[in-house]
C-alpha atoms as one frame of an Amber mdcrd trajectory, in Angstrom:
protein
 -32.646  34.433 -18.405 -35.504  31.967 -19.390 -36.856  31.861 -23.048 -37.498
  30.303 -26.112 -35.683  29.657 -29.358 -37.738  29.014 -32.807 -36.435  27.671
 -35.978 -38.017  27.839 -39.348 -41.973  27.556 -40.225 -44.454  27.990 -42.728
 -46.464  31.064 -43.660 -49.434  29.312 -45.124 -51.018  32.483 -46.715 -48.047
  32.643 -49.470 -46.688  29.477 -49.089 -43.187  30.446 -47.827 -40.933  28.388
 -46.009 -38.066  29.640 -43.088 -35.176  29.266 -42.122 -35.126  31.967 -39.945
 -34.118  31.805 -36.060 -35.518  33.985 -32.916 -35.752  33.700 -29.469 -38.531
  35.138 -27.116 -37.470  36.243 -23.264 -39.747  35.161 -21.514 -38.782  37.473
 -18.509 -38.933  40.758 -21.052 -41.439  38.831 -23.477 -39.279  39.881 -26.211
 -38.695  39.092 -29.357 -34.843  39.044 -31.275 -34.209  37.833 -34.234 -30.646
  35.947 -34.256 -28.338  36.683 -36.483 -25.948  33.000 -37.227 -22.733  32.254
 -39.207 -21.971  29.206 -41.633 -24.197  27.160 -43.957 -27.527  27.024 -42.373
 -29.984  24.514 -43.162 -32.873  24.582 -45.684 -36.042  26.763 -44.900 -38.717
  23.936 -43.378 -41.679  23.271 -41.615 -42.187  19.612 -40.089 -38.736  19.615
 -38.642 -37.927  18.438 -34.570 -35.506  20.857 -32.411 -33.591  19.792 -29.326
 -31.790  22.030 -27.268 -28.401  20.286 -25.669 -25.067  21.232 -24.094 -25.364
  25.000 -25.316 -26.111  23.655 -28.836 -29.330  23.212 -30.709 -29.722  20.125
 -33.036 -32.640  20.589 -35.878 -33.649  17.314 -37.491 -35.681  16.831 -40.872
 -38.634  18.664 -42.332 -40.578  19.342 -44.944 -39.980  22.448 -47.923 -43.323
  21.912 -50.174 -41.434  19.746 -52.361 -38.930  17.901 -50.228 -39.460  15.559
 -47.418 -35.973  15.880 -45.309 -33.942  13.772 -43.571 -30.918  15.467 -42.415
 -29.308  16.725 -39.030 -28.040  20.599 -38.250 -26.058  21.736 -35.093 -26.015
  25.543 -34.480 -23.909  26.222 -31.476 -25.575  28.772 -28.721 -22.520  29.435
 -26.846 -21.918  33.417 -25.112 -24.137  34.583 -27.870 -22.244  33.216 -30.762
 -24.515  31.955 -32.757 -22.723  28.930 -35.482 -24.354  26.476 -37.809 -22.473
  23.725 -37.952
């Protein structure tokens, strides 16, 4: 199963930022919306995602107000789905 994951954003039209995450099939082109456990970080746009080792690693962003400059691990293991 190939596809994407997608973290966060910006809806420019009301100014709201995400912290949402999703992942498109790209087999089914499908959309799901995932549903995580634990702290999860702040809603951002600007931010960098790597995928690694069945884990994916968001660094920084940018709320409106706050420029930052931290590092989040959500685990993407057998469809477990953990901020960490």
């Amino acid at each position: 199963m190939d596809g994407l994951y997608f973290f966060g954003g910006y809806q420019r039209k009301r100014g709201t930022y995400f912290n949402d995450l999703f992942y498109f099939d790209l087999d089914r082109k499908t959309w799901s919306g995932i549903m995580t456990t634990g702290e999860q970080p702040s809603p951002r746009t600007d931010h960098t995602v790597v995928l690694y080792d069945e884990s994916m690693y968001v660094f920084a962003g940018y709320d409106g107000r706050v420029r930052y400059n931290d590092l989040w691990r959500c685990t993407l293991k057998k469809h477990k789905y953990k901020w960490k």
